[in-house]
N, C-alpha and C positions, 0 to 999 in steps of 0.2 A: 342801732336803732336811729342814731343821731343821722347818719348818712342816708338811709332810707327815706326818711324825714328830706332832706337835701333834695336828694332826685326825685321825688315824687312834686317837691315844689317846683322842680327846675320844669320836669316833666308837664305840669298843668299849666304854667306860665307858656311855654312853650307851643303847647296845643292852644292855648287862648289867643295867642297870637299871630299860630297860624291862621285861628278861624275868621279872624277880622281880617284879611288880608282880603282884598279882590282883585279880581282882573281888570285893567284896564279896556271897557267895551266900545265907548265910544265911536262913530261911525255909520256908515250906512250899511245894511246888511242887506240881501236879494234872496229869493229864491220860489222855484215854483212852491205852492200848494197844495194839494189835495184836501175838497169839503162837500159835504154834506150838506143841504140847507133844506129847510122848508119854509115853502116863501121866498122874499123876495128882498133883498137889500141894495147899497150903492157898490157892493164888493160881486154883489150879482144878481143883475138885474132881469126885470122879466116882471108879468102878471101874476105870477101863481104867490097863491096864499096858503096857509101852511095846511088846507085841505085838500092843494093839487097833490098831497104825497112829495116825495123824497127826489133830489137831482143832485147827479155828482157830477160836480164840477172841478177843472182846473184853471188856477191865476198864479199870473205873478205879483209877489207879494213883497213889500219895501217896508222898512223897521228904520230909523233914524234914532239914531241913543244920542242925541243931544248934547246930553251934558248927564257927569258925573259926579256925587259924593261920597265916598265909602262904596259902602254895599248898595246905593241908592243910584236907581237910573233914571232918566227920561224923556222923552221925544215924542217924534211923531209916525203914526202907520199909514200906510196905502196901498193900493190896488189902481188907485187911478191919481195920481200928484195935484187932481186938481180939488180931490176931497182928500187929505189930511185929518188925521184925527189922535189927539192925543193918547197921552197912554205915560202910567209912573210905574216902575216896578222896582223889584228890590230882592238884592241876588242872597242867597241862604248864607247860614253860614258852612255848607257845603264849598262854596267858592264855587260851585257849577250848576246850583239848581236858581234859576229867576222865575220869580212869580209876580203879574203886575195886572192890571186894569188899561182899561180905557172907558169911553165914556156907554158903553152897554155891552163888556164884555169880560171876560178873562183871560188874562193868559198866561203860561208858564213852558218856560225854556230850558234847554241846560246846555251846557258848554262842554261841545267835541271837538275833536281835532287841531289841537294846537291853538285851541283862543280864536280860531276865524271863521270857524264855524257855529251853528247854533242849532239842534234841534227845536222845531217851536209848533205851540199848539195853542189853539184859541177856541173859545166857547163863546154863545151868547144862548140866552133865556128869549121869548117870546113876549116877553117882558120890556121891551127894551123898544125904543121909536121905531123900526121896521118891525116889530110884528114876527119877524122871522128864529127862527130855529137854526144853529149853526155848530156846527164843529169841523174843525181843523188844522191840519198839519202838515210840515216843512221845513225843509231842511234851509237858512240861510248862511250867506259866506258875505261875507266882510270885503266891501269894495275897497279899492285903493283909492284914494285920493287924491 
């Protein structure tokens, strides 16, 4: 029983430890898009209001992870470098699921392929300073520096 006892503690300290661990993310990530919108925003612009109905659009999409703490990331996004827009997220204890904000949005990513990649998805509510309705998704890769 005494040994049981043993490995079961070895065992949780072990797992606990894996869990805190993260990936080093830092960097700039790329990659096209695919979205839905209704309405109109500075990621995609145009007249229509979220009664002109639905447009599916494609962009290229930029993620800057700034800077890191643990599981805590944060930087900035864009579509166009000359609107930047923050955003804080914070990776699971998966070690591959991120879930973070921006300043009228959400998003959550997870980590494929070797660390340099990212699947990534963003939402926003109509709620939010454009008015507009948004979901989307993309695959980004980690530039080199």
């Amino acid at each position: 029983m005494k040994t049981f006892a043993i490995t079961l503690a070895l065992l949780a300290t072990t797992t606990a430890a894996t869990a805190q661990r993260a990936p080093e993310l830092t960097g700039i990530w790329t990659g096209q898009w695919r979205t839905v919108i209704f309405g109109s925003n500075p990621h995609h612009p145009g007249s229509q209001t979220t009664d002109s109905g639905p447009r599916v659009r494609e962009i290229n999409f930029t993620i800057d992870i700034e800077g890191q703490s643990g599981r805590l990331i944060w930087g900035h996004s864009w579509s166009d470098p000359a609107r930047k827009e923050p955003f804080a997220a914070t990776i699971t204890q998966d070690g591959l699921t991120i879930i973070g904000s921006d300043t009228d949005g959400s998003l959550t990513m997870r980590i494929v392929a070797g660390r340099n990649e990212l699947e990534a998805c963003y939402t926003h509510t109509a709620l939010g300073p454009s008015k507009s309705i948004v979901a989307s998704c993309g695959d980004l890769r980690r530039q080199q520096r």
